[in-house]
N, C-alpha and C positions, 0 to 999 in steps of 0.2 A: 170151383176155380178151374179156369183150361190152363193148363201148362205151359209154361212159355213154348212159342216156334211150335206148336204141335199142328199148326197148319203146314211145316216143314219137313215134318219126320213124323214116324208111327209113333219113335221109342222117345222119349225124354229122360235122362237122367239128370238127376239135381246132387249135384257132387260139393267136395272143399278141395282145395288145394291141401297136401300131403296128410289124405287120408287114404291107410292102406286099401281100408274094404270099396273105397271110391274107385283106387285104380285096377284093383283084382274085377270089377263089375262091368269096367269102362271096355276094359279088355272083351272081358265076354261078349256084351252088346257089340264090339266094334266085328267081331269074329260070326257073333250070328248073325248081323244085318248084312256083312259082307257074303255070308251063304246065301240068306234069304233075299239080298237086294233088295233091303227095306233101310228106308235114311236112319240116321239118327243124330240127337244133337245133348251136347254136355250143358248144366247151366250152373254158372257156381252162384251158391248159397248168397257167400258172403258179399256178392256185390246189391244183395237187394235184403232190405230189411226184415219186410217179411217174409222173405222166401227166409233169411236165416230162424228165423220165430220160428215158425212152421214145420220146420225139417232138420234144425240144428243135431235131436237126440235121433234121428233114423236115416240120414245119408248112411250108403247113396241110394234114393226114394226114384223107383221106375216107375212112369206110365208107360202105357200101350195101348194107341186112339185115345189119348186123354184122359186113361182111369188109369189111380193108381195099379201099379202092376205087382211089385216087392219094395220091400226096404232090407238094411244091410249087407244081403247077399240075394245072387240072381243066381238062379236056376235055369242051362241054355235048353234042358228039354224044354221046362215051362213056358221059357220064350218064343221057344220055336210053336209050342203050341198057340199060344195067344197071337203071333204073328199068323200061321197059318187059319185061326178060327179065322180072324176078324178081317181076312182078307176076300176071306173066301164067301164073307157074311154079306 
């Protein structure tokens, strides 16, 4: 499956509305991609059925280029790394 908008951005995160570990994540990607100048885009769960199926028990669920990347908690070394591989790939 390609993640939504991931023709739009490198990062997708797939979040809920007032989930802490959602907004602690959001934060993060918004803080690395503003270093890196890599887009990113939020997509909530609950407005698509399957996306809730799918990702209900591991929001918020990161890609990077379209593979999953983390679930629960993001790690910005990590990210910075996978932004930097796959740019440079």
């Amino acid at each position: 499956m390609k993640p939504a908008h991931a023709d739009d951005a490198r990062v997708v995160v797939y979040s809920r509305a007032g989930c802490h570990l959602c907004e602690a994540a959001e934060q993060l990607i918004a803080e690395v991609c503003a270093e890196t100048g890599d887009g990113w885009v939020r997509v909530d769960i609950e407005e698509d059925a399957d996306l809730t199926s799918r990702f209900t028990e591991q929001v918020p669920v990161t890609f990077v280029d379209g593979a999953q990347h983390d679930f629960w908690r993001v790690d910005a070394t990590r990210l910075r790394s996978a932004l930097a591989r796959r740019s440079d790939g």
